[in-house]
C-alpha positions in Angstrom: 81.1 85.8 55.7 79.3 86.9 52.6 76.3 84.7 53.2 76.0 85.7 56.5 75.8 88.9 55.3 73.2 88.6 52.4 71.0 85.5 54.8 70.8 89.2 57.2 70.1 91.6 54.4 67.9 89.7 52.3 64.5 90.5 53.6 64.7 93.7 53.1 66.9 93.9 49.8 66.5 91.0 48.0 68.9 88.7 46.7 70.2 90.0 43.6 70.4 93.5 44.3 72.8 92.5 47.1 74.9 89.6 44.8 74.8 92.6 42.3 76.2 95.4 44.9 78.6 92.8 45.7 79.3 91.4 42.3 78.7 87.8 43.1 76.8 85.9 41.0 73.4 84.6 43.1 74.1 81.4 41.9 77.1 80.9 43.9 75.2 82.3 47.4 72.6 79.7 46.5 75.2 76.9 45.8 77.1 77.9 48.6 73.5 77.5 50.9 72.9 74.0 49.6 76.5 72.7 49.7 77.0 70.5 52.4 79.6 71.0 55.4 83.4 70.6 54.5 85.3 67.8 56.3 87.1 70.8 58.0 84.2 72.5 59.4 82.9 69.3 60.4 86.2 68.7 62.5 86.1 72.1 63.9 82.0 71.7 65.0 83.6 68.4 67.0 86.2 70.0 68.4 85.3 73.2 69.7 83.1 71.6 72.3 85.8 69.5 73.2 88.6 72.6 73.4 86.1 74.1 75.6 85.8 72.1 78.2 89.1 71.3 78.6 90.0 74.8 78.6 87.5 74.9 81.7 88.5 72.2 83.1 92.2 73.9 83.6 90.5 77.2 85.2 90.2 78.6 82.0 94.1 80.0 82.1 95.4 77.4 79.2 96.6 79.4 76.4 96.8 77.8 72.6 100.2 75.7 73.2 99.1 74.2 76.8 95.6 73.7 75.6 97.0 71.8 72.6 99.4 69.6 74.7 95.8 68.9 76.7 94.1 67.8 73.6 96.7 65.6 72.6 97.2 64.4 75.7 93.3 63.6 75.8 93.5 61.4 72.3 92.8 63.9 70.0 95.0 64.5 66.4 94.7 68.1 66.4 97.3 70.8 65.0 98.2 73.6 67.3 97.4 76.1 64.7 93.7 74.5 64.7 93.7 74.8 68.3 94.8 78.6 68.1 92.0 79.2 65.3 89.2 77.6 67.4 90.1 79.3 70.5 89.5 82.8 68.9 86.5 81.5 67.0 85.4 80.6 71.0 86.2 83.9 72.0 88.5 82.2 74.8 91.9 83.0 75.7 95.1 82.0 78.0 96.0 84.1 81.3 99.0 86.4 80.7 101.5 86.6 83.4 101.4 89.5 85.1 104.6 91.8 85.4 107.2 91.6 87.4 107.1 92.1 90.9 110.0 93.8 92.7 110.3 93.6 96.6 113.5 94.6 96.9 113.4 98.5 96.3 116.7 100.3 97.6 117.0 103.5 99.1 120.5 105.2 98.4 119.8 108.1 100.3 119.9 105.8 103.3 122.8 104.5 105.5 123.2 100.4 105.1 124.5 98.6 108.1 127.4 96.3 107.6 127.3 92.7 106.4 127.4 91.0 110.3 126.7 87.6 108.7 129.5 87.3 106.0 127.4 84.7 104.1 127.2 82.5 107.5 123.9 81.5 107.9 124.8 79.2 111.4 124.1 80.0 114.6 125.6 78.2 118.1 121.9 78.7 119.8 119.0 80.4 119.9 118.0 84.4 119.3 121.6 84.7 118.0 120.9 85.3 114.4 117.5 86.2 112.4 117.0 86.0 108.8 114.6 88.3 107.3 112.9 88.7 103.8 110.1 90.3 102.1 108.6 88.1 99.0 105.1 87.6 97.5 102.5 85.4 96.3 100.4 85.7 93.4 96.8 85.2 94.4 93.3 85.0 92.6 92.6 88.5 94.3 96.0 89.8 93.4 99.4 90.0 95.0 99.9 89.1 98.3 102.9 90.6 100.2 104.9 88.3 102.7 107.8 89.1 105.4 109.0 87.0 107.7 111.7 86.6 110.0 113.2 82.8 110.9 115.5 81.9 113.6 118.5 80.6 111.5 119.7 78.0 114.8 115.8 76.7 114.3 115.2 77.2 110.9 111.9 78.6 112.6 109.7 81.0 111.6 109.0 83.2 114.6 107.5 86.3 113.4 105.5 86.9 110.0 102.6 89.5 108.5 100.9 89.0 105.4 99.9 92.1 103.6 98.7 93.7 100.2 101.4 96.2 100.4 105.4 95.8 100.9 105.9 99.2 103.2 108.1 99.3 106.3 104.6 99.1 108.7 104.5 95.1 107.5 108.3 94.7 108.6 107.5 96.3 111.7 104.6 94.3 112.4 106.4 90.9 111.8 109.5 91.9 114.0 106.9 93.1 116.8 105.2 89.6 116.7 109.1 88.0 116.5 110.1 89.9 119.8 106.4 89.1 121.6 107.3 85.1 120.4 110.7 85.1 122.4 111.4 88.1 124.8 111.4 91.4 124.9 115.6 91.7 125.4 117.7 89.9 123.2 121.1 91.6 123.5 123.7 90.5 120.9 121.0 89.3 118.4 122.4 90.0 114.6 118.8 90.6 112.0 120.0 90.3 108.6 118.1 91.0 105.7 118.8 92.5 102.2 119.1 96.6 100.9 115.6 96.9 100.6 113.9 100.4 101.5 111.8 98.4 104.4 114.7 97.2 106.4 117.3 100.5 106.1 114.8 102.8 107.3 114.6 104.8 110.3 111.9 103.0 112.2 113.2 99.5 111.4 116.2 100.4 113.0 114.7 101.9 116.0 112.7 98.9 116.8 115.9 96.6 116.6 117.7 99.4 118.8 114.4 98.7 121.2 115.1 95.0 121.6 118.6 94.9 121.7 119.5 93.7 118.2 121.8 95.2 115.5 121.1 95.3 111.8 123.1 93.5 109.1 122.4 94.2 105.6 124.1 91.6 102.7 125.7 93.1 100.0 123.8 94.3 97.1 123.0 91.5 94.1 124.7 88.8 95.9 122.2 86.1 95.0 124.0 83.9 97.4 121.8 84.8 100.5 119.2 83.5 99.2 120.9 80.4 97.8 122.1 79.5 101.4 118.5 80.8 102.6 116.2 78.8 100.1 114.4 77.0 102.7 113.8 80.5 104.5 112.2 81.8 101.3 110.2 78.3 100.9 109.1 78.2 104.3 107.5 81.8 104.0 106.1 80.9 101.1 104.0 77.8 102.5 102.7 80.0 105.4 101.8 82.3 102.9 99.5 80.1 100.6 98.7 77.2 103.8 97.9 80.3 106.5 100.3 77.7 109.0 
């Protein structure tokens, strides 16, 4: 760094007023000129080229450890510590994950329908019993909001809306395309879903009322809907990120 600094300074100061301000010795800025490269910054001129493009060639999200276990990976004996001190010296830098996303927001000030389902995703036919959930999908763009509602006899999705925002209008939109997919009456149909704000509103329940369904709402931090309903959250996440 110091003979960076006196190479820029020296055309208008002069050498030796600088080393002297400094109190270095101009023979050790002129030895340090003429001695050659160190085997270490020979090693890092070889491998910052290297670090680059292999940090590009991974989108340019690798952070030190990944981009490390790359290298290595490639043939290349470097430390990780060597990788973490060239990728600052390359001004480059891993993606952080963002924060959590919560989908599931519950309103207390709101009456929850009963459990109908009792953990018993099965259903003897047909419009008997809908599953419904509200997940996302982290895009290049940003978060992309998904609900969708799947027959649980079928395993079928039949209604779904994809949106940038998780309020009750994309709930509404996906039940409206569920009821347009399979008829506008289905008396004795059970739609469960979880606490969330979006499904123990008002308007959600109106719309159900419309079509002849009844609510059912799980109980609250039982993660074993969505163990018994994994497939229902993978499905709605493939026609999230395939547009099926």
């Amino acid at each position: 760094m110091i003979v960076e600094f006196i190479d820029d300074a020296r055309d208008e100061f002069g050498v030796a007023p600088i080393c002297d301000a400094l109190q270095v010795a101009p023979s050790t800025y002129y030895s340090a000129k003429t001695r050659p490269p160190s085997a270490r910054a020979i090693r890092d001129a070889a491998m910052m080229p290297i670090l680059l493009m292999l940090w590009q060639a991974n989108y340019s999200v690798y952070g030190a450890r990944k981009l490390w276990i790359a290298a290595r990976r490639a043939g290349h004996d470097i430390g990780r510590d060597q990788v973490a001190r060239l990728m600052g010296e390359l001004g480059i830098a891993g993606v952080k994950r963002s924060r959590r996303v919560r989908t599931t927001r519950r309103d207390d000030s709101s009456p929850r329908s009963p459990d109908l389902v009792e953990r018993d995703f099965t259903a003897d036919r047909p419009n008997r019993l809908w599953v419904t959930d509200l997940t996302f999908v982290a895009t290049w763009s940003g978060v992309a909001y998904v609900c969708f509602i799947v027959d649980a006899f079928s395993r079928r999705i039949v209604g779904w809306r994809v949106a940038s925002h998780m309020r009750t209008d994309m709930v509404l939109d996906a039940l409206e395309m569920a009821r347009w997919s399979r008829a506008t009456n289905l008396e004795g149909l059970v739609a469960h879903s979880d606490a969330g704000s979006q499904f123990t509103g008002i308007r959600y329940g109106e719309l159900l009322a419309e079509i002849g369904a009844v609510p059912s709402i799980g109980s609250v931090g039982d993660s074993y809907d969505c163990e018994k309903n994994g497939g229902v959250i993978g499905l709605g996440l493939t026609l999230a990120t395939t547009g099926r």
